[in-house]
C-alpha positions as semicolon CSV with decimal commas, in nm:
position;residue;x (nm);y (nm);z (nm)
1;X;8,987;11,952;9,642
2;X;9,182;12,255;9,802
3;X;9,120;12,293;10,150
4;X;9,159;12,679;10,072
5;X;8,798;12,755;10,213
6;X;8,874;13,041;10,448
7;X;8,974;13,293;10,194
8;X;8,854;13,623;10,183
9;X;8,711;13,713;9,843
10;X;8,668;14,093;9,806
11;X;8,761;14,189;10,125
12;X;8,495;14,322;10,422
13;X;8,244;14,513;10,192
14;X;8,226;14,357;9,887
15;X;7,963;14,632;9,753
16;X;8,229;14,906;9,869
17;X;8,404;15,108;9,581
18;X;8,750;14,968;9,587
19;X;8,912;15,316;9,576
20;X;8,744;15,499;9,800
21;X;8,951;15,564;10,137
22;X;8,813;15,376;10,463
23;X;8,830;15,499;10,766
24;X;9,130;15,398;10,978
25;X;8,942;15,168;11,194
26;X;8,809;14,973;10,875
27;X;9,144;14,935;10,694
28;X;9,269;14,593;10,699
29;X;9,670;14,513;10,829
30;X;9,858;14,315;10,635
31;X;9,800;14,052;10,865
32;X;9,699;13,691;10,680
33;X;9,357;13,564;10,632
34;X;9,391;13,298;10,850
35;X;9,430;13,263;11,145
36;X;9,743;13,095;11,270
37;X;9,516;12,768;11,418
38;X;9,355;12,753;11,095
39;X;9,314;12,357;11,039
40;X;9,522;12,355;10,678
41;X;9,808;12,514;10,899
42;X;9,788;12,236;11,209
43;X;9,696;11,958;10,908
44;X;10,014;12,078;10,767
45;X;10,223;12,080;11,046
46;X;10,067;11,709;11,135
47;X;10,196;11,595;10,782
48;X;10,529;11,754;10,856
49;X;10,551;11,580;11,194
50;X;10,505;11,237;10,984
51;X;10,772;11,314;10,675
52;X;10,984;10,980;10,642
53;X;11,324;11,155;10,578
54;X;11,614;11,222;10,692
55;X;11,616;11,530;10,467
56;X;11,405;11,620;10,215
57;X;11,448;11,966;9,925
58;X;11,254;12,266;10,012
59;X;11,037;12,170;9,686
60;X;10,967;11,894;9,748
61;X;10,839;11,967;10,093
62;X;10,578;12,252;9,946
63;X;10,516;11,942;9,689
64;X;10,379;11,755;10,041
65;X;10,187;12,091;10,191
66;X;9,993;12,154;9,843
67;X;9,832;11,850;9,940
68;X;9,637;12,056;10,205
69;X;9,683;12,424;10,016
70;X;9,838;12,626;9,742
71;X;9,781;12,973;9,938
72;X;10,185;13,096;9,960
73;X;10,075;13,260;10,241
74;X;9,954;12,930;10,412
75;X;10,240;12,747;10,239
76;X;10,518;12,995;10,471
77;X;10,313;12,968;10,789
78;X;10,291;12,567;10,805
79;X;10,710;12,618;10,759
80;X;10,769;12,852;10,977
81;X;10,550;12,673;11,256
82;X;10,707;12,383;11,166
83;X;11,016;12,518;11,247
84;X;10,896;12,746;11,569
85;X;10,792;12,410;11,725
86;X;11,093;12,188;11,631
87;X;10,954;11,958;11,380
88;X;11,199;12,044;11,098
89;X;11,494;12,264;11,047
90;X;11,570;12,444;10,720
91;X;11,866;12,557;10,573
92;X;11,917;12,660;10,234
93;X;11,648;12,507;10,049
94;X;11,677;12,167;10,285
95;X;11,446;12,050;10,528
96;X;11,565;11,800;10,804
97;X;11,251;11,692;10,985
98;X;11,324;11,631;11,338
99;X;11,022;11,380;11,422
100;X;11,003;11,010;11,398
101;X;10,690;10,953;11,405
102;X;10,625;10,824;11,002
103;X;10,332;10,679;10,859
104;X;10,259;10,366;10,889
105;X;10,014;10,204;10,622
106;X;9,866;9,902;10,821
107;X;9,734;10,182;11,104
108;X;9,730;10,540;10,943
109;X;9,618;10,511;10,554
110;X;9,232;10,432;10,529
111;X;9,201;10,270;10,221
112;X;8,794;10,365;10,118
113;X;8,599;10,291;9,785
114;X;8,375;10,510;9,528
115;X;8,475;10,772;9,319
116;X;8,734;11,085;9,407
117;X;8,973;11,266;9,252
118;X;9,359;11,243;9,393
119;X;9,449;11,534;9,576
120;X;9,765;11,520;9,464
121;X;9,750;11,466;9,094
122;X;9,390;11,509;9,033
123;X;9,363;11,157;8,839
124;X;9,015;10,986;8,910
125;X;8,982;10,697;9,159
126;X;8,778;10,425;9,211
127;X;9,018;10,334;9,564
128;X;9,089;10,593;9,744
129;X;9,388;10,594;10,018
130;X;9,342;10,874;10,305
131;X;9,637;10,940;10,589
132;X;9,497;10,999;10,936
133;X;9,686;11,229;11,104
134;X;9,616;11,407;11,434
135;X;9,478;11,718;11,330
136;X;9,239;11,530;11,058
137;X;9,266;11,308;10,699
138;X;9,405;11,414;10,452
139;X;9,371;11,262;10,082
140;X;9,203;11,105;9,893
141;X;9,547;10,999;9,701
142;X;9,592;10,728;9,442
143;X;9,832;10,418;9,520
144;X;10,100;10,579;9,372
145;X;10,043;10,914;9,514
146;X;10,009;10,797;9,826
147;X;10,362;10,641;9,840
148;X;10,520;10,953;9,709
149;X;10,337;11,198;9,997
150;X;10,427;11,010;10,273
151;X;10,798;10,912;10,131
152;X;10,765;10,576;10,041
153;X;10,879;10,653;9,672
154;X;11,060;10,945;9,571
């Protein structure tokens, strides 16, 4: 499940002709579709608050945030929140996350039955292991998967 559900589709005016000139007031910036509260963003930086590393690649960082989206544009501003409000530093292509604050299974994973997809791998599930964080849950995730997002196996 992506949690990319505030994206625009064809802009303000679906119906409009795409190249026909708007009017000034009607032409969009190139300001994001989000806004900069959006809940992947603060889920994001919640799950980058919680990293169990003392560093971590780049990669496999944007591994963790595609948890929550795979909108680039998303992607950047979890990162560069992240680093506005001193949960990680990066520097070339390394993340050192600055928090202590890692998950702990016995209190923060909800372990829930039925049937769901991992949103990490997209394998089916008849357990299904959920992180609470802060700023909402964030899974479902198999056993293995679930180990590998928070750090536990890498």
């Amino acid at each position: 499940m992506d949690r990319d559900r505030n994206r625009r589709k064809n802009g303000p005016d679906s119906d409009a002709d795409p190249f026909e000139d708007a009017p000034d007031s009607e032409v969009d910036s190139l300001e994001p579709s989000f806004e900069a509260d959006d809940d992947r963003v603060e889920l994001g930086l919640a799950l980058l608050a919680r990293l169990e590393h003392e560093t971590i690649s780049l990669a496999d960082t944007v591994d963790r945030i595609e948890t929550i989206t795979t909108d680039p544009t998303v992607t950047r501003t979890i990162l560069d929140q992240a680093e506005l409000r001193g949960l990680i530093e990066r520097e070339d292509g390394i993340v050192r996350p600055k928090s202590r604050q890692y998950v702990r299974f016995e209190r923060d994973v909800i372990t829930k039955e039925g049937e769901f997809s991992c949103q990490r791998c997209g394998s089916g599930l008849s357990t299904g292991y959920f992180i609470d964080l802060e700023a909402g849950e964030l899974g479902p995730f198999g056993s293995s998967c679930i180990r590998n997002v928070t750090g536990r196996d890498d």
